[in-house]
N, CA, C and O atoms as a MOPAC input file, in Angstrom:
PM7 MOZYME 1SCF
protein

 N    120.02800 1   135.32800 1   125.39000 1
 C    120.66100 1   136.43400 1   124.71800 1
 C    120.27500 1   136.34600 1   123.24600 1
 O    120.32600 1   135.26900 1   122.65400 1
 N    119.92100 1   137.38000 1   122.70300 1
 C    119.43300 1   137.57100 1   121.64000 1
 C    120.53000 1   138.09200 1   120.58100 1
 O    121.60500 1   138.60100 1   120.90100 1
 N    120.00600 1   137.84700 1   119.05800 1
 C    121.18700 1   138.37700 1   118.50900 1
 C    120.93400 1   139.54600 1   117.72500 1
 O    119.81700 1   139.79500 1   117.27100 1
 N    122.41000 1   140.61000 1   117.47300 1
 C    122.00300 1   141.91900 1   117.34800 1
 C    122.04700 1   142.14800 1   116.09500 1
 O    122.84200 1   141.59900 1   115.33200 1
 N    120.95000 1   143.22000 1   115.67500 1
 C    120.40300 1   143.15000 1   113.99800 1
 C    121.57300 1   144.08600 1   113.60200 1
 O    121.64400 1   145.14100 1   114.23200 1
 N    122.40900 1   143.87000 1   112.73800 1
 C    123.10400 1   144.80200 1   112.30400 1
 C    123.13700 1   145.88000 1   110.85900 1
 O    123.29500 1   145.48300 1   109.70500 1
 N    122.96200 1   147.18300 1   111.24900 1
 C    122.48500 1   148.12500 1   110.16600 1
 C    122.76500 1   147.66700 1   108.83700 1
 O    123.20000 1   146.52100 1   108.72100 1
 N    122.53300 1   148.58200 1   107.50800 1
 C    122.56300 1   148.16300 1   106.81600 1
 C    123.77400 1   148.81400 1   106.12800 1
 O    124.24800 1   148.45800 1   105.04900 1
 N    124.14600 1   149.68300 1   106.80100 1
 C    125.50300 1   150.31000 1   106.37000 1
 C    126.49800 1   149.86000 1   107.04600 1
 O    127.51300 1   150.13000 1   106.40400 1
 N    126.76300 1   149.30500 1   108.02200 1
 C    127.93600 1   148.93400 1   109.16000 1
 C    128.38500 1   147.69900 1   109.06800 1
 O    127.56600 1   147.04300 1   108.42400 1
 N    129.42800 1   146.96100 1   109.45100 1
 C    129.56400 1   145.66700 1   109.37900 1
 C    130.29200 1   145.46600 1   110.94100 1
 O    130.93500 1   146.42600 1   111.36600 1
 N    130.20800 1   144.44500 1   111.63800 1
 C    131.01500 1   144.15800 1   113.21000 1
 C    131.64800 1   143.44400 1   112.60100 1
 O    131.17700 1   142.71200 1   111.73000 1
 N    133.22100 1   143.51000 1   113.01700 1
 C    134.28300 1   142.74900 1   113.22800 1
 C    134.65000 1   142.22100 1   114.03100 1
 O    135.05400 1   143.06300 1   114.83300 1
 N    134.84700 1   140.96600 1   114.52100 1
 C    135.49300 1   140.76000 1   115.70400 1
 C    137.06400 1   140.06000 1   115.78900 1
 O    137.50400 1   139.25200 1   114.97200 1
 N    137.84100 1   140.62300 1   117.08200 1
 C    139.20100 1   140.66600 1   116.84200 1
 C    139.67100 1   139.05700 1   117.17200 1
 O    140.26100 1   139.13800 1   118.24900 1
 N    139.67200 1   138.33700 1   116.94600 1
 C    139.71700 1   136.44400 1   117.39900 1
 C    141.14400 1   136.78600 1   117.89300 1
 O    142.08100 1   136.56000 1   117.12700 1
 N    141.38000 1   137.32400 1   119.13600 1
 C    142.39500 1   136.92600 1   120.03200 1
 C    142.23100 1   136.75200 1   121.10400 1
 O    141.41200 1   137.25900 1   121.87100 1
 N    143.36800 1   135.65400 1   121.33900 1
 C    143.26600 1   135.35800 1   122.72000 1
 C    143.40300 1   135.54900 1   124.03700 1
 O    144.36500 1   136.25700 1   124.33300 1
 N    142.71600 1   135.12600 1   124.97900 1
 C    142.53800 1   136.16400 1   126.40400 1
 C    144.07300 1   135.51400 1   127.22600 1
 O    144.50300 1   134.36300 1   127.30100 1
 N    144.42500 1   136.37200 1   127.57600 1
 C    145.67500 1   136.47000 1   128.57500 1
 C    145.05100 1   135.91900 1   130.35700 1
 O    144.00300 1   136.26800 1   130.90000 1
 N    145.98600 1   135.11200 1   130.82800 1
 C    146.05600 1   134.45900 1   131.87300 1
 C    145.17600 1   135.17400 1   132.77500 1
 O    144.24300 1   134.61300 1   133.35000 1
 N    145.52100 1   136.68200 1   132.94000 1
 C    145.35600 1   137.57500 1   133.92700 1
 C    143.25700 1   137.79700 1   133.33100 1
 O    142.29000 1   137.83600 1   134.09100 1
 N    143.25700 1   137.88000 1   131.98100 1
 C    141.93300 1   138.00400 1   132.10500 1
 C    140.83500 1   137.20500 1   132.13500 1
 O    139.66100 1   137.52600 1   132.32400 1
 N    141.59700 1   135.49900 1   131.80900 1
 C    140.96700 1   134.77200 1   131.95400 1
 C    140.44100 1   134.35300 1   133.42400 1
 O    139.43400 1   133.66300 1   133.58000 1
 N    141.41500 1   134.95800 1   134.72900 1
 C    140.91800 1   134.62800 1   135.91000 1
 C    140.06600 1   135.17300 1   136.14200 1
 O    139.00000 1   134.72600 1   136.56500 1
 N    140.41400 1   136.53200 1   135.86300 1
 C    139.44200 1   138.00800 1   136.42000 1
 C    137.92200 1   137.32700 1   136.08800 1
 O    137.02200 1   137.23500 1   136.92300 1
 N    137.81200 1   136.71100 1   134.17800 1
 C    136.51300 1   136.64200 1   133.84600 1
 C    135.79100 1   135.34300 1   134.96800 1
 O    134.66200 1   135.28800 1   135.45600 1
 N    136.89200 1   134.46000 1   135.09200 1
 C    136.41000 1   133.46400 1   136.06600 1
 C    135.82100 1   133.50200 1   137.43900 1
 O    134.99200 1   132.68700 1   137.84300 1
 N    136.29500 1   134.48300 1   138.11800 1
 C    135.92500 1   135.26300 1   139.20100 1
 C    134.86000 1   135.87600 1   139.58500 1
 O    134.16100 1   135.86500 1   140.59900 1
 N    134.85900 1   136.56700 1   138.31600 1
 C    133.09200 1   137.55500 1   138.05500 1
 C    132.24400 1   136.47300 1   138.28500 1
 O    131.34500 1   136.45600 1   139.12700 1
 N    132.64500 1   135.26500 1   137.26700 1
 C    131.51700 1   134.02900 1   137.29500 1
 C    131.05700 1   133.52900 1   138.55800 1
 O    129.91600 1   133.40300 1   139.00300 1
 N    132.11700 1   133.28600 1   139.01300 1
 C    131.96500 1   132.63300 1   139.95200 1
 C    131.07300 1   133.31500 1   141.71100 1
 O    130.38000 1   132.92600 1   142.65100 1
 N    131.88000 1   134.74000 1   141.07000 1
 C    130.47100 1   135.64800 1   142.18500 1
 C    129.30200 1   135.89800 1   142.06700 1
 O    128.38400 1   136.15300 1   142.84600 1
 N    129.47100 1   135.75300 1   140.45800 1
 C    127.86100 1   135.87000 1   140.22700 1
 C    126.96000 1   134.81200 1   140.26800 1
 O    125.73900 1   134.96500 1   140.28600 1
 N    127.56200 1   133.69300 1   140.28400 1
 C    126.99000 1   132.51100 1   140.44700 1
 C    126.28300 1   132.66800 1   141.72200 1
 O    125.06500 1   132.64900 1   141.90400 1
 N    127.34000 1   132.84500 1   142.68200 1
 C    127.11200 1   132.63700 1   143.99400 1
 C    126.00000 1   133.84100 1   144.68300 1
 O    125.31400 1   133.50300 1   145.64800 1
 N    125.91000 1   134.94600 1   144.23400 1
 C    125.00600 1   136.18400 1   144.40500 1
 C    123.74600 1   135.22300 1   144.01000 1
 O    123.07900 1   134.88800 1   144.98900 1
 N    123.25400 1   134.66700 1   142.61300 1
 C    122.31300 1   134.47000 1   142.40700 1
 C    121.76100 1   133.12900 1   143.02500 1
 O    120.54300 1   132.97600 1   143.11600 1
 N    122.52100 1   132.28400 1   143.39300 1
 C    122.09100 1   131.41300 1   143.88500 1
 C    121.41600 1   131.88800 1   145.38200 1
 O    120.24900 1   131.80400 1   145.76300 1
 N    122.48800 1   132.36100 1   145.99300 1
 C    121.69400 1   133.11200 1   147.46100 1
 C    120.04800 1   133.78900 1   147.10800 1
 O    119.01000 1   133.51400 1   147.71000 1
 N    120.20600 1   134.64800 1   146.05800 1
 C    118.95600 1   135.40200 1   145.97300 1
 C    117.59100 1   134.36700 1   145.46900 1
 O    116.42400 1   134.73500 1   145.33600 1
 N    118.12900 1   133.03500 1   145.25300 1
 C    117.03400 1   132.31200 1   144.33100 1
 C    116.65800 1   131.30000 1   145.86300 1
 O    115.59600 1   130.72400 1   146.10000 1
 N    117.84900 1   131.33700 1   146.69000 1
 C    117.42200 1   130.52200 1   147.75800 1
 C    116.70400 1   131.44100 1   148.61100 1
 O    115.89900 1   130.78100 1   149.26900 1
 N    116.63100 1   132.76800 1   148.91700 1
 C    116.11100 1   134.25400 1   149.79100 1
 C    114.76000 1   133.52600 1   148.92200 1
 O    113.88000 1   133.03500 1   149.62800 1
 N    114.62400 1   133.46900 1   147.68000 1
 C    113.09100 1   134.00500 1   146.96400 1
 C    111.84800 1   132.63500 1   147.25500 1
 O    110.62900 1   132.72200 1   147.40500 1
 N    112.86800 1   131.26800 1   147.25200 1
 C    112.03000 1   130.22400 1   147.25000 1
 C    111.80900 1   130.11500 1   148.71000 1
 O    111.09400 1   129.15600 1   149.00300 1
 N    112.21600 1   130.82000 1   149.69700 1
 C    112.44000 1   130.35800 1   151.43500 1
 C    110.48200 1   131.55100 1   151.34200 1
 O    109.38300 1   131.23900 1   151.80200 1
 N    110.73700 1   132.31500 1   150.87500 1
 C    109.89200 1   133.42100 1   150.75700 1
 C    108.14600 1   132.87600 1   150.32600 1
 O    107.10200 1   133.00900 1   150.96600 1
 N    108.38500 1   132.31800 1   149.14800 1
 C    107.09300 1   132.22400 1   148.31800 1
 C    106.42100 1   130.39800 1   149.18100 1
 O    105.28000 1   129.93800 1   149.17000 1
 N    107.51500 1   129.90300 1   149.71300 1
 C    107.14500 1   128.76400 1   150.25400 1
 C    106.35900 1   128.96200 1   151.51100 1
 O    105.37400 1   128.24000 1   151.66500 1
 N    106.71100 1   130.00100 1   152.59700 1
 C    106.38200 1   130.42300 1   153.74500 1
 C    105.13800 1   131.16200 1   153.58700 1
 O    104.23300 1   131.21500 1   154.42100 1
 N    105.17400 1   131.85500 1   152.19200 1
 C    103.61100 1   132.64300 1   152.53000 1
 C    102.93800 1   131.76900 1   151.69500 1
 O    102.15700 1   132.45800 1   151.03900 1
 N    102.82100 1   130.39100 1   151.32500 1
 C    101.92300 1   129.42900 1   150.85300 1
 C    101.60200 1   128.76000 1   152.06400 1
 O    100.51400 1   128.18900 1   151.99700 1
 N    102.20000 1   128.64300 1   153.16200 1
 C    102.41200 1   128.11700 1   154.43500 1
 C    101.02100 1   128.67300 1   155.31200 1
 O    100.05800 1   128.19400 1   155.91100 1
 N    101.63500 1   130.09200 1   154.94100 1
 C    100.82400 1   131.09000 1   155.78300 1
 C     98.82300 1   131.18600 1   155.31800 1
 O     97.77100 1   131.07700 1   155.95000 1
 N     99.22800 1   131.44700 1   153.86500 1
 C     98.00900 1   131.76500 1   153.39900 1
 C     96.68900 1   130.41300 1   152.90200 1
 O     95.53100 1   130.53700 1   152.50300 1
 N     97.84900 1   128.76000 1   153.25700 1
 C     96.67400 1   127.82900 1   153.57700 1
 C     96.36900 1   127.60100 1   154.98000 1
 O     95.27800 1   127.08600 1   155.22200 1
 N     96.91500 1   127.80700 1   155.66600 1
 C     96.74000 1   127.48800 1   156.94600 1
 C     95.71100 1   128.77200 1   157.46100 1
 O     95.32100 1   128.82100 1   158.62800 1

C-alpha cells in the first residue's frame, strides 16, 4: 500500500477513536474470510501451474 499524495490546498485529518467491540469483530471476520478465500485460490493456482509442468515435460 502506497501512500497518498495530498493536494496542496487540503489537509486529511484523522479522527483517533476507538473501534467498538461490535466493529472490531466484524473487522476480524472480514480478515479472517479473506484470509481463507485467498489461501484456497493460491492453493487452486499452485495445484494448476504444477500439473501443467507435469504435463508439458513429460
Amino acid at each position: 500500500m502506497g501512500l497518498i499524495k495530498e493536494p496542496l490546498d487540503f489537509d486529511f485529518e484523522v479522527d483517533p477513536r476507538l473501534l467498538t467491540k461490535e466493529e472490531q469483530l466484524a473487522i476480524s471476520e472480514f480478515i479472517k474470510e479473506d484470509k481463507a478465500k485467498r489461501a484456497i485460490l493460491e492453493k487452486r493456482s499452485t495445484k494448476s501451474r504444477t500439473s501443467r509442468r507435469a504435463k508439458t515435460t513429460a
